[in-house]
Structure formats: C-alpha cells, structure tokens
N, C-alpha and C positions, 0 to 999 in steps of 0.2 A: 732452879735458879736461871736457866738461859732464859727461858720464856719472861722474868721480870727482868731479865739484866735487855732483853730485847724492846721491853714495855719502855724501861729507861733511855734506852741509844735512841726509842723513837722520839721521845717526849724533851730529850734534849735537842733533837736536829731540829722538832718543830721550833724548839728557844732558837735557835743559829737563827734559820728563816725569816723567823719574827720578830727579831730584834728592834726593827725600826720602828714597831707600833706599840714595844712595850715600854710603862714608863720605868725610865730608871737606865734604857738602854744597857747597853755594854756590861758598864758597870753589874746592872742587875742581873744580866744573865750570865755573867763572865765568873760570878762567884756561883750562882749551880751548875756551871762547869767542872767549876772544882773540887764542889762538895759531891758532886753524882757519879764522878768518872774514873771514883779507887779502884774500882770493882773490873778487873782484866776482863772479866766476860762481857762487859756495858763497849768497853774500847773494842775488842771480836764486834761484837754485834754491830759498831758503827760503820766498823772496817765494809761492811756489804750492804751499805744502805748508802744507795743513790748521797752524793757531796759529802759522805760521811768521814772519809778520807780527809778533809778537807778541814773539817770539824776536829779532826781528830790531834791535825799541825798545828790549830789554836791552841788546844789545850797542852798542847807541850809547850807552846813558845809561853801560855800565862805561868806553869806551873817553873818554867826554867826562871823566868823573870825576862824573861826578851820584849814577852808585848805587857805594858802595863794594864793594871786590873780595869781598865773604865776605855779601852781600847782592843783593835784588834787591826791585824797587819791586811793591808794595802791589796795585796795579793790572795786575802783568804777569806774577803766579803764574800756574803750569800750572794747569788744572784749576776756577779760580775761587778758587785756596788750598785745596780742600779736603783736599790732601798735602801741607801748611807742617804747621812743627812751631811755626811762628810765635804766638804767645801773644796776642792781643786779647782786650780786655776790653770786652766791649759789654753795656750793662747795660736791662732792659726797667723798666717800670713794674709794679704788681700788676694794673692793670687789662689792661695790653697783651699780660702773658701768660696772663692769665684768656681773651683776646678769641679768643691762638692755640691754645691749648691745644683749647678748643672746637670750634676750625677742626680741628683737627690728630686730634681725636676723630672726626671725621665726614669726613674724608679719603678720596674713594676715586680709586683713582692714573686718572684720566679727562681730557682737556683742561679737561671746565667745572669740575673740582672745585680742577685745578692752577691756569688761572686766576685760580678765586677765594683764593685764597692769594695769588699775588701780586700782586692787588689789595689787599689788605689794608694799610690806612693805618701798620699796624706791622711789615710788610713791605716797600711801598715808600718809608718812610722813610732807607733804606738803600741807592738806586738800585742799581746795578753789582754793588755786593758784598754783595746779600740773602742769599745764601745761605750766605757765611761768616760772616757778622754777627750772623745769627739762629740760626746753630749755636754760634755764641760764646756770644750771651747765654744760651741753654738748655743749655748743655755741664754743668750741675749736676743739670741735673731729667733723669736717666734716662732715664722714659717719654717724655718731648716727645723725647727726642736719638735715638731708636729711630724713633718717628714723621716727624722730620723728611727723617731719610734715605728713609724712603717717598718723601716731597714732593719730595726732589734728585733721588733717583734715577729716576722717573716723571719730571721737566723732562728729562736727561737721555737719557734713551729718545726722548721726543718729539722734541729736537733731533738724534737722531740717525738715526728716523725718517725726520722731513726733508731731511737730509741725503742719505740715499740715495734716496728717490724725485726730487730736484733731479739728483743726478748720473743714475740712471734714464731721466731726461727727457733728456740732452741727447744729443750726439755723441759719446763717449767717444772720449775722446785717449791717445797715453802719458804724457799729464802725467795725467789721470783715474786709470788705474791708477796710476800713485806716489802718488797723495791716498788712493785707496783700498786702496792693500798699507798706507801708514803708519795709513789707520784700522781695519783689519781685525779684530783685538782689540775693541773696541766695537762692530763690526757685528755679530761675533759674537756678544757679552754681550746687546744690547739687541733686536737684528731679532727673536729669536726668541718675545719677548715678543708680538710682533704678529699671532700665530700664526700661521694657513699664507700671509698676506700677507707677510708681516716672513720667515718660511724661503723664501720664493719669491724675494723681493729679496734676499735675502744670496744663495741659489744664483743670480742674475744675476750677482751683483758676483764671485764665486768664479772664474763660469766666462769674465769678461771678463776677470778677471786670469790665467788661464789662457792665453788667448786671443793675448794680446800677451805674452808670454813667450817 
C-alpha cells in the first residue's frame, strides 16, 4: 500500500502543478483531490514531497468548505501564482515604479543584485506574494514584465541551487530520490545555469536516482 499510496501523492501534486494547462482547471482537479486523498497513507506520502505540504492545506480548506470546489486560496497557488490565470489588480505609485524600473535597468541575475530587489521598500511591501504582485502591477509596461522575469527567474535558480546542495549534503534516502525524481524538470532547467558546478550536481542527483532504482 505505501508504494501506490506514493504513486498517488505523486500523481496528485503533478494535478496541483498542472492545473493551469488542464481543461476544467480547479474545478477538475479540486474533485481528484477529493476523491484520491481518503487514504492517510496518500496525505503521509504528500507530507515529504517537495510543496506537498502545501497541497495538503488545499485539500483541507476544500473538504472543510473554506475554499470553494472550482477555486483555491491565494496563498496556496503552485508556483507562487505565477501559472493562475487568476486576474489581480495591484497598482504601484509613479514614484515606486520610477524606483523599480531603475533597479530592474541595472539588474544583474547575481545574489547581491536579487537581494537588493527584494529589499526594495516597493517590493517588500507585498510580503509572500512579491512576486505575483509586482508582476501584476507591471503587467502593462512591457519592458519592466520582460525584466522582471530576469528577477523571478534568477530567485528561482538560486532556490533551487540550494536545494540541491541541501539534499547533496545529506544521507540520501528513498524518500530523497522521490523529492528528487518529482524535482528533476527544474534541476534540469536551473543547475545548468551554475555551470560545471550546477552540471556536476545535477549528474550526482541523476546518478543517485539511478542508483536506487
């Protein structure tokens, strides 16, 4: 039973992830939430797969009635929201987009320069959700919506940098390879930015998932 209650946590998170390209959205995937996630061993098994946690506060707010069947709360999108088809309207100042615009000119994808971005007082005005928030209010001006995905996609890389020198560092287990087959798609996209550091640690995590197979 673990091993298919495991098949299932995966086969649901890929639903969480996907949701934006399936048809039916929310709705469609918010009722095989429901119908797949009786089984206490499926909820264990989410509990340690990478945003599983995450997945896991949806399905309590649907089954409570808090977040309605063809929705899902604000705070618990894949990705940060940034694959909602979800519509906010967040609107800046002239001064505060003069402030980013400039930051977002002089941008180079490095920790101190992503840092100082999200330091920026018209960045962390927006705690948690900086980075849908500030893609909302710029979603008009072109050139800032080109430049900001620099800025996400660079946070992104870094965090998933870290990622794999954390799991690197440790004992790898067969729960390590199931967090790492389910991120594998990203270690791919991002490690290689890191050049022969970043290809070096993707061919470890490659050949561990190899390894235990």
């Amino acid at each position: 039973m673990p091993q298919q209650a495991h098949i299932i946590a995966q086969r649901l998170l890929n639903l969480y992830r996907q949701e934006h390209v399936i048809d039916g959205g929310w709705s469609a995937v918010n009722s095989v939430f429901i119908q797949e996630s009786n089984d206490p061993n499926v909820i264990s098994e989410l509990e340690a797969l990478p945003t599983g946690s995450k997945l896991i506060a949806h399905i309590n707010n649907l089954r409570s009635g808090k977040t309605p069947m063809d929705s899902i709360d604000k705070d618990l999108l894949p990705y940060g929201g940034m694959m909602s088809n979800q519509n906010t309207v967040v609107s800046l100042s002239e001064n505060e987009k003069a402030q980013l615009e400039s930051a977002l000119n002089n941008f180079v994808p490095d920790p101190e320069h992503l840092n100082a971005i999200k330091q920026m007082p018209v960045v962390k005005k927006f705690g948690n959700d900086w980075i849908e928030d500030v893609q909302s209010a710029i979603s008009s001006i072109p050139g800032m919506t080109a430049k900001w995905k620099t800025v996400v996609q660079t946070d992104k890389a870094y965090r998933i940098w870290d990622s794999a020198k954390r799991l690197l560092s440790e004992t790898l287990t067969e729960r390590h390879r199931a967090q790492i087959q389910a991120d594998m798609p990203e270690y791919e996209t991002y490690l290689p930015m890191f050049g022969d550091a970043g290809n070096e640690a993707l061919a470890k995590l490659r050949t561990f998932m190899s390894s235990m197979q």
